[in-house]
C-alpha positions as CSV (number, residue, x, y, z in Angstrom):
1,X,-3.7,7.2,-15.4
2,X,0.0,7.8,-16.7
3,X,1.0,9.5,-13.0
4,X,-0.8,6.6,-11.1
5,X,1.2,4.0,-13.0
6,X,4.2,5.6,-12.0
7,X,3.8,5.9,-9.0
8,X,2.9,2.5,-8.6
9,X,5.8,0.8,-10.1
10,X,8.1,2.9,-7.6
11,X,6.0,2.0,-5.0
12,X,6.3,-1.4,-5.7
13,X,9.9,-1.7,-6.2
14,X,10.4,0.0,-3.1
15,X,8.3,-2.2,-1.2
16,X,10.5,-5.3,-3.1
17,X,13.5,-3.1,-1.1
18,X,11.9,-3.2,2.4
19,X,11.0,-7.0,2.2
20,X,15.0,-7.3,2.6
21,X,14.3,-5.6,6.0
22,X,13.4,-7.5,8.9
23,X,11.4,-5.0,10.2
24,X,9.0,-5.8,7.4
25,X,7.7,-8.9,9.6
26,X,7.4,-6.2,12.4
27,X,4.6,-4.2,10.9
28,X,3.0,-7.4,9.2
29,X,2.9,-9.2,12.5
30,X,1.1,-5.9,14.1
31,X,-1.6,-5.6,10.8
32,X,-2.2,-9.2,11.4
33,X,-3.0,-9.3,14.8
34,X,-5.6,-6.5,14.4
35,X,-6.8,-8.0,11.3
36,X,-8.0,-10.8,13.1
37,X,-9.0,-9.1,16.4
38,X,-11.0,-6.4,14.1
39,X,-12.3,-9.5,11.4
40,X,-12.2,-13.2,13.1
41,X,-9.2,-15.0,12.5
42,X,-10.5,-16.5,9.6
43,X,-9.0,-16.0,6.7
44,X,-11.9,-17.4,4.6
45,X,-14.2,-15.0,6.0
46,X,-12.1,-11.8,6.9
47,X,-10.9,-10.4,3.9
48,X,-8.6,-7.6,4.9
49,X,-6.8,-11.0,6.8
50,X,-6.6,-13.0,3.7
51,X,-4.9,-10.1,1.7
52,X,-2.3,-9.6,4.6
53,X,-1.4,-13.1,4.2
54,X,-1.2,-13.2,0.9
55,X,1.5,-10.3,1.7
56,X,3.3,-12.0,4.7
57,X,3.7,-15.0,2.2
58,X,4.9,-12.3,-0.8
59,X,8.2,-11.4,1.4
60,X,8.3,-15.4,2.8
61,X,7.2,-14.8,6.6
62,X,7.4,-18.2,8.2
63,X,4.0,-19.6,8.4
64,X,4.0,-20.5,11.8
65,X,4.7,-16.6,12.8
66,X,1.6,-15.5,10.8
67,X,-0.7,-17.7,12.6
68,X,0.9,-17.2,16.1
69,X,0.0,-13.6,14.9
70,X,-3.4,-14.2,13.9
71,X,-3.9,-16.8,17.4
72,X,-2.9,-13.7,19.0
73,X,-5.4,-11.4,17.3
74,X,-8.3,-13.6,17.5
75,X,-7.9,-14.7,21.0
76,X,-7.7,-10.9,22.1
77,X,-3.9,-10.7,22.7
78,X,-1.4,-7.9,22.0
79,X,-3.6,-6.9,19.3
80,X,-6.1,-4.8,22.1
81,X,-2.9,-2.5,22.5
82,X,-2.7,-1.5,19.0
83,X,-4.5,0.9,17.2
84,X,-4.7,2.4,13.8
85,X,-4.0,5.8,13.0
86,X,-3.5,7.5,9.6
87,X,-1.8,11.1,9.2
88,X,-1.9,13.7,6.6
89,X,0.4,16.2,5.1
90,X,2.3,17.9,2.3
91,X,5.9,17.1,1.3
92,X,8.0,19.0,-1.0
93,X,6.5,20.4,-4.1
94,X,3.3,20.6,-2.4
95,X,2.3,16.6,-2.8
96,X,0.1,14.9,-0.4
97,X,1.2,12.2,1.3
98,X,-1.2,9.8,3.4
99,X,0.3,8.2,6.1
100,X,-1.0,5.0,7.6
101,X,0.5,3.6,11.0
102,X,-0.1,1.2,13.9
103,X,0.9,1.5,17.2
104,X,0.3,1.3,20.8
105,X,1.6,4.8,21.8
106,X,0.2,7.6,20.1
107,X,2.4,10.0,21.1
108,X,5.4,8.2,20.1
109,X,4.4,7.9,16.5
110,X,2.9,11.6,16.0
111,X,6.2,13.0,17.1
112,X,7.8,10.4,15.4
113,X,5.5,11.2,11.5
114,X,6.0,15.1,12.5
115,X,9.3,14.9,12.8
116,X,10.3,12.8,9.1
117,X,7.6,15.6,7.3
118,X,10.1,18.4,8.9
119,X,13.2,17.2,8.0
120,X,12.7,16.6,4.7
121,X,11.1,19.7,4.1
122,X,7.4,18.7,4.3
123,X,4.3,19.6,6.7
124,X,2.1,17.5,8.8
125,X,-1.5,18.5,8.4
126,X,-4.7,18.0,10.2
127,X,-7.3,15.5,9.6
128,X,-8.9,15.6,6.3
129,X,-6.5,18.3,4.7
130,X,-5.6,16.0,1.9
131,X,-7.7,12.8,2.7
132,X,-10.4,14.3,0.2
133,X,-7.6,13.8,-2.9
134,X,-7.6,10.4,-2.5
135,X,-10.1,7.2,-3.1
136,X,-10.3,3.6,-1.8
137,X,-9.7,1.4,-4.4
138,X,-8.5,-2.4,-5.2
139,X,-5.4,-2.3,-7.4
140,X,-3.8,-5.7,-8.9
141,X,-0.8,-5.3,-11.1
142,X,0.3,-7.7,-13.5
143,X,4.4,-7.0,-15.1
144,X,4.4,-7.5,-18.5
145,X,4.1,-10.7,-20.0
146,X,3.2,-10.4,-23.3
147,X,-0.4,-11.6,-22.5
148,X,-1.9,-7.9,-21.5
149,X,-5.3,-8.3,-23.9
150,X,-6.0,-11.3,-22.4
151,X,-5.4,-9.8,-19.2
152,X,-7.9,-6.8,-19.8
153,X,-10.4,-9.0,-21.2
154,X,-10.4,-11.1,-18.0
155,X,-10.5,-8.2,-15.6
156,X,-13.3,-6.5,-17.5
157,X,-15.4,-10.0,-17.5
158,X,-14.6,-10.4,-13.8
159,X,-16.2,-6.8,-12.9
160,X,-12.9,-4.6,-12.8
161,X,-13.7,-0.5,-13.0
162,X,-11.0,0.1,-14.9
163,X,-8.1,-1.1,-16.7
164,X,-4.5,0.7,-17.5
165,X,-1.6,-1.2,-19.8
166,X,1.6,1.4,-19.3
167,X,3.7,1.6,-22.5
168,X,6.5,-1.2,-20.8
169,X,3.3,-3.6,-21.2
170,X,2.4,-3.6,-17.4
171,X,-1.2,-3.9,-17.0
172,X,-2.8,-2.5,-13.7
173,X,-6.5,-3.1,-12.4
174,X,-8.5,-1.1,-10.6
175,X,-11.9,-2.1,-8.6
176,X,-14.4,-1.3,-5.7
177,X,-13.4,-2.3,-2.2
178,X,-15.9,-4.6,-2.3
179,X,-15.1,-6.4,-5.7
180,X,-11.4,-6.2,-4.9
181,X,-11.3,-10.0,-4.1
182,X,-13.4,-11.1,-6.2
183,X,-11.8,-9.8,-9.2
184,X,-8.0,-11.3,-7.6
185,X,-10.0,-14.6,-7.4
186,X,-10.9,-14.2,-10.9
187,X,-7.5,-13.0,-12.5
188,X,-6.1,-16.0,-10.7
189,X,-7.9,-18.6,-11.5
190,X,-7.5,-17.5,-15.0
191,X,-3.8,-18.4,-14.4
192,X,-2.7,-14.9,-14.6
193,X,-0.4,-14.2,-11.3
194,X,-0.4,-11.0,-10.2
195,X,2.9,-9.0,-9.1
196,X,1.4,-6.9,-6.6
197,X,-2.9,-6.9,-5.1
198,X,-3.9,-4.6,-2.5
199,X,-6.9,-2.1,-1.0
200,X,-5.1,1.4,-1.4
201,X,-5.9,5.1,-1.5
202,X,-5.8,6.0,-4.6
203,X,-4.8,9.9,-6.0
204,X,-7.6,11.5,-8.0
205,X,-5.4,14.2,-8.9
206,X,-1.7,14.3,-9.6
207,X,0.9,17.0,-8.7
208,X,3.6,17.1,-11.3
209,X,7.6,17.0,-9.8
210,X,10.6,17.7,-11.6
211,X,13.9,15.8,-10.7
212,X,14.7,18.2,-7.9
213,X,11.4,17.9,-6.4
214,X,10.7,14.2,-6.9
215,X,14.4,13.2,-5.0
216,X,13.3,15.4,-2.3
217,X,10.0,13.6,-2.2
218,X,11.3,10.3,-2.4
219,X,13.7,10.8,0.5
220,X,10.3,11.9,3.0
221,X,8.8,8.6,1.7
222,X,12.0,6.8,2.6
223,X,11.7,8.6,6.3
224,X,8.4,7.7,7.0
225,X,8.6,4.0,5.3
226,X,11.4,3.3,7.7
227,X,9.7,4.3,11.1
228,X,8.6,0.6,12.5
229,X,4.8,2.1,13.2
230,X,4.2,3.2,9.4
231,X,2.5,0.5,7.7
232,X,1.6,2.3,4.5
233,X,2.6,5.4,2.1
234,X,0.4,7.3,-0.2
235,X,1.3,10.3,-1.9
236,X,-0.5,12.2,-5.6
237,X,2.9,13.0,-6.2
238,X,3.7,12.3,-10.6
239,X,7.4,11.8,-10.7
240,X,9.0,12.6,-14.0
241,X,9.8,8.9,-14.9
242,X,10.8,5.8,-13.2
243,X,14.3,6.1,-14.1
244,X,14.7,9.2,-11.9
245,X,13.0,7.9,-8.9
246,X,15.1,4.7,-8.4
């Protein structure tokens, strides 16, 4: 689980980056509206809507713009024009990278995905050339706090799969799709507030980078996580240590 808590960490800190962006509201607004257009626009009974939320509120959207999103959604505006697409390929060192998007032009965003894997020295794949590396999964991350027993104990109790504490005391969670709220629910009511909660793809197998490698890696991710259509990055790639990747 070492590479997967690395990776997570600089994913997270980089996400913490792009909330400074205003184009982060851009692709929040668009997974909100077809949240609730897919789901209801309730955020009681729509899950994948009640996580997105939880994120809008996480980089301070104003609440009046997520529910003039979600009034969009659910009444069948704007939202009918977007789709979701997800993209696959290798970046440097071989690493696969998963790319989720949403847009309402197709073309636009392929040439746009193919054109960030070829700069920075990657290649965009077909369907299904690295989908099969990589597993749904809920994943809740707590920064340390001192409190990481109790924090395994109560993730255990509340049906987690699995639990990882990294050596700087950070304790990540792992759970079914189908648990993934439940378990948040859980954590939280136990008073223990998460840093980051999400529905990701998680890497079953790792590919290892030196410092070389893992720059050139992190500068593709920085490509694709600026194009307004990408809404999320997932790559196997094991970066030598958090230091190097910042």
């Amino acid at each position: 689980m070492a590479g997967h808590s690395k990776w997570s960490n600089i994913k997270h800190r980089k996400a913490g980056q792009d909330a400074k962006k205003a184009k982060v509201f851009t692709k929040l607004i668009r997974e909100l509206t077809v949240a609730a257009r897919d789901g209801g626009g309730s955020v009681e009974d729509n899950p994948s809507l009640r996580n997105l939320v939880d994120k809008a509120k996480a980089v301070q959207m104003p609440k009046d713009t997520m529910e003039r999103a979600i009034v969009r959604g659910a009444g069948g505006q704007d939202g009918a024009e977007l789709v979701s697409l997800v993209y696959e390929g290798y970046g440097p060192g071989g690493v696969a990278v998963m790319v989720e998007t949403m847009t309402d032009n197709k073309n636009r965003t392929v040439a746009e995905v193919r054109h960030a894997f070829s700069k920075a020295g990657g290649n965009l794949g077909t369907d299904g050339s690295v989908a099969y590396l990589f597993e749904k999964k809920g994943q809740i991350v707590f920064a340390a706090a001192g409190c990481e027993d109790a924090v395994l104990e109560a993730a255990i109790d509340a049906g987690a799969e699995d639990v990882d504490v990294a050596a700087d005391g950070t304790v990540e969670v792992t759970t079914s799709p189908e648990d993934f709220a439940h378990v948040k629910d859980a954590l939280a009511a136990a008073e223990f507030e998460a840093e980051t909660a999400e529905v990701a793809m998680i890497p079953q197998t790792y590919t290892d980078l030196d410092d070389e490698q893992a720059e050139k890696v992190l500068r593709l991710l920085d490509l694709l996580e600026d194009l307004d259509d990408v809404t999320n990055l997932y790559t196997n790639a094991n970066f030598p240590n958090e230091e190097d990747a910042t």
